[in-house]
VOMI-863112 format. One record per atom (N, C-alpha, C, O): residue in three letters; x, y, z. Coordinates in pm, whole numbers, plus 50000, padded with zeros to 5 digits. Layout:
% residues N
AlaXYZ/...
//
This chain:
% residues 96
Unk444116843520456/Unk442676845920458/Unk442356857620550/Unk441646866520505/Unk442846858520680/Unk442706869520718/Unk443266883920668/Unk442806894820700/Unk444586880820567/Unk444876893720553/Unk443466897820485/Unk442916907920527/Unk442876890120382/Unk442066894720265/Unk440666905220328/Unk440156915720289/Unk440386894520462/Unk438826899420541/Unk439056912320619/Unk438146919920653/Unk440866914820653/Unk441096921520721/Unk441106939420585/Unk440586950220612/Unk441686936620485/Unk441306947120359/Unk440116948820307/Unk439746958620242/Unk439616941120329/Unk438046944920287/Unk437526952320408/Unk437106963720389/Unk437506948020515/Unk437156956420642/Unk437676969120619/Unk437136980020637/Unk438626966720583/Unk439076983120591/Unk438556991120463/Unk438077002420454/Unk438776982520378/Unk437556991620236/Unk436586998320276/Unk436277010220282/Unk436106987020306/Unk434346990620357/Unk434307003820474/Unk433387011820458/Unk435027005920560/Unk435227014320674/Unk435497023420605/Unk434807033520623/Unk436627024120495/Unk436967037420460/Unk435787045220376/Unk435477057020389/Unk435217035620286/Unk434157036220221/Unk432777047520288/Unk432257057120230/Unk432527043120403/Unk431497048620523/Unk432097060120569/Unk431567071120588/Unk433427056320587/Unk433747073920639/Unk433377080820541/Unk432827091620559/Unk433637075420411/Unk434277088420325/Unk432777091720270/Unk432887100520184/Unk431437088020286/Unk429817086820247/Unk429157097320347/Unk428307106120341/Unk430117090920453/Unk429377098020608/Unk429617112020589/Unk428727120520590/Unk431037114820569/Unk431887126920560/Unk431337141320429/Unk431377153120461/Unk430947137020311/Unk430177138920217/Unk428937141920191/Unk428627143920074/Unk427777143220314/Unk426307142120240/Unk425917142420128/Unk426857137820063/Unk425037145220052/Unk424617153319937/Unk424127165419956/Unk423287167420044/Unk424587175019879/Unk423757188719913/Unk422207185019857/Unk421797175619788/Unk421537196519917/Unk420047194719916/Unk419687206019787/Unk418527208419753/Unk420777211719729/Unk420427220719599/Unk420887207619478/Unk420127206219383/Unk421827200519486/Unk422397193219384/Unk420627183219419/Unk419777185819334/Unk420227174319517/Unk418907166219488/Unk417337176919429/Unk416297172119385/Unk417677193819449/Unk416317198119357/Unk416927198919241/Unk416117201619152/Unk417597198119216/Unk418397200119069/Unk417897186118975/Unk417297184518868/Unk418457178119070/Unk418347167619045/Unk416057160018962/Unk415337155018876/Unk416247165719092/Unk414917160919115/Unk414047169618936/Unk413567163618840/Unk414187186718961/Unk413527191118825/Unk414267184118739/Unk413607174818695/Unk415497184718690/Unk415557177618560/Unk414807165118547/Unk413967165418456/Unk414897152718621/Unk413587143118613/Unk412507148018565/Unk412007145218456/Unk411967158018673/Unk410817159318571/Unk410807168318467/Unk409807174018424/Unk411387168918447/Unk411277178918277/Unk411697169818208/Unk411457171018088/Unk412347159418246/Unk412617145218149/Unk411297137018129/Unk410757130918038/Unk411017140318275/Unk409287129218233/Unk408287136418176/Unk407497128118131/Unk407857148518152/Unk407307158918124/Unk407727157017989/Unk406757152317929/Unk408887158617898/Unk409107153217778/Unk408907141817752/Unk408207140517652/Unk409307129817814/Unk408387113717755/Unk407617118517718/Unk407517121117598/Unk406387122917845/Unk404957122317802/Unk404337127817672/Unk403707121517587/Unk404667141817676/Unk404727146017551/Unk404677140717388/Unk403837140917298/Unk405967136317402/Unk406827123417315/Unk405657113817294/Unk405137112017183/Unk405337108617390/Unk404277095117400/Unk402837102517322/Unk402377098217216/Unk402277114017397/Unk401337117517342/Unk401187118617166/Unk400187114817105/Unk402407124617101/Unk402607125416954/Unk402767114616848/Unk402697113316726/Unk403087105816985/Unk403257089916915/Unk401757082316913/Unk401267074416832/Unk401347087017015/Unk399937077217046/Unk398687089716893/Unk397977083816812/Unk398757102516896/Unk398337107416779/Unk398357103316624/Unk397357102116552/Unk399737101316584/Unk400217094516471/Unk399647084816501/Unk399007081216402/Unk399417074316633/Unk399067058116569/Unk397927059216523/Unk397637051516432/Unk396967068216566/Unk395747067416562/Unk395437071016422/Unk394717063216360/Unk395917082716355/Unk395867088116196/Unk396337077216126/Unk395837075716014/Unk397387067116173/Unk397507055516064/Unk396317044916059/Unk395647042315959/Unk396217041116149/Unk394927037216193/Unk393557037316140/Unk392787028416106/Unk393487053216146/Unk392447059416045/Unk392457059615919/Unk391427060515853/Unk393977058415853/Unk394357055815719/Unk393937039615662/Unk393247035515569/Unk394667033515759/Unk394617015015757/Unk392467015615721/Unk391787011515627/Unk392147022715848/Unk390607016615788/Unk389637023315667/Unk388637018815613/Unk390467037815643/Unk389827041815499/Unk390397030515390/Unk389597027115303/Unk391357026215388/Unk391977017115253/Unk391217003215269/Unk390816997515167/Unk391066999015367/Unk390746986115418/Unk388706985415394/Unk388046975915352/Unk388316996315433/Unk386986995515402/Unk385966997215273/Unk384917003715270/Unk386586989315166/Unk385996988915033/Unk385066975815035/Unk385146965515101/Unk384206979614944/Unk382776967514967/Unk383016957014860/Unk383396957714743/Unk382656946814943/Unk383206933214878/Unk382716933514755/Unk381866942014729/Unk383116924714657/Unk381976922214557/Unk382766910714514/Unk383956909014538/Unk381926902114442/Unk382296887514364/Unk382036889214232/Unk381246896414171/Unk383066879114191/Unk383686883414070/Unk383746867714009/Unk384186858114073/Unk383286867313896/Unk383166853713794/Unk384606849313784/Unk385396857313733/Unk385106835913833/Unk386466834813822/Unk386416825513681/Unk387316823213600/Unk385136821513684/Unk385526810013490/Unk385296816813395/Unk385306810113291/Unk385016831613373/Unk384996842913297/Unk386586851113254/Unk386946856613150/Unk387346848813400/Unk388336852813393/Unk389576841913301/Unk390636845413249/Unk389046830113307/Unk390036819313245/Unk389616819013120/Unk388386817613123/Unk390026819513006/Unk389426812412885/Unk390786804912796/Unk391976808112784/Unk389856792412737/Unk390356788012674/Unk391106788112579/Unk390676794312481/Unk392886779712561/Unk393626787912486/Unk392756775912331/Unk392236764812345/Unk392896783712205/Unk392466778712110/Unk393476767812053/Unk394526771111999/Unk392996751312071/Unk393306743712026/Unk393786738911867/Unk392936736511781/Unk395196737811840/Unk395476735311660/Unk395256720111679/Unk395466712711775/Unk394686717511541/Unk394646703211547/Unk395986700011458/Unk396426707711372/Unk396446689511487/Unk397616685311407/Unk397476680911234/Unk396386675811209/Unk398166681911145/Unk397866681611022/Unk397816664110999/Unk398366653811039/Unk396446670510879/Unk396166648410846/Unk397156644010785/Unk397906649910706/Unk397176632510825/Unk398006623010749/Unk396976617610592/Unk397546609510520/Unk395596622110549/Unk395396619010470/Unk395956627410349/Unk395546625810234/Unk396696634310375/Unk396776643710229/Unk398426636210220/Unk399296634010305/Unk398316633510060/Unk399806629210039/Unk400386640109918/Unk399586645909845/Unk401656642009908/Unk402266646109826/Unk402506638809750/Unk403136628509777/Unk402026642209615/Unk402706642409482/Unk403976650909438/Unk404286662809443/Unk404716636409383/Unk406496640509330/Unk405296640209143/Unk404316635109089/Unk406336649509127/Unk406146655308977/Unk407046659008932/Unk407026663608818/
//
């Protein structure tokens, strides 16, 4: 058990030197920093062209959608199929 706490200690130590030893340059964080925003600067953009289109569908959805009701005879639309009556049994054939 101690070897294990005793390698991690030392991870971790070497770890800090080697962070400490390293800064970041301060040209690699503006670098850093404009590309962000020219990344967020494009979302927005992006977003804006998206939020345009919703709105023209939108505008589409309520030209199709805004036609004036009207009522319509639905027992006009059904009619009756024409009833055969079945043949009489009063008529008989004559054998000849």
């Amino acid at each position: 058990m101690k070897i294990i706490r005793s390698l991690c200690l030392l991870g971790l130590a070497s770890g800090m030197a080697f962070a400490q030893a390293n800064p970041p340059s301060s040209t690699n964080v503006a670098d850093e920093m404009k590309s962000l925003r020219e990344a967020i600067a494009a979302q927005q953009k992006q977003i804006a062209e998206q939020q345009k289109q919703l709105e023209a569908l939108e505008r589409q959805l309520e030209a199709s959608t805004t036609t004036t009701p009207h009522v319509e005879n639905a027992s006009s639309a059904i009619r009756a199929r024409p009833t055969v009556s079945p043949p009489s049994s009063s008529c008989s054939r004559s054998k000849g």
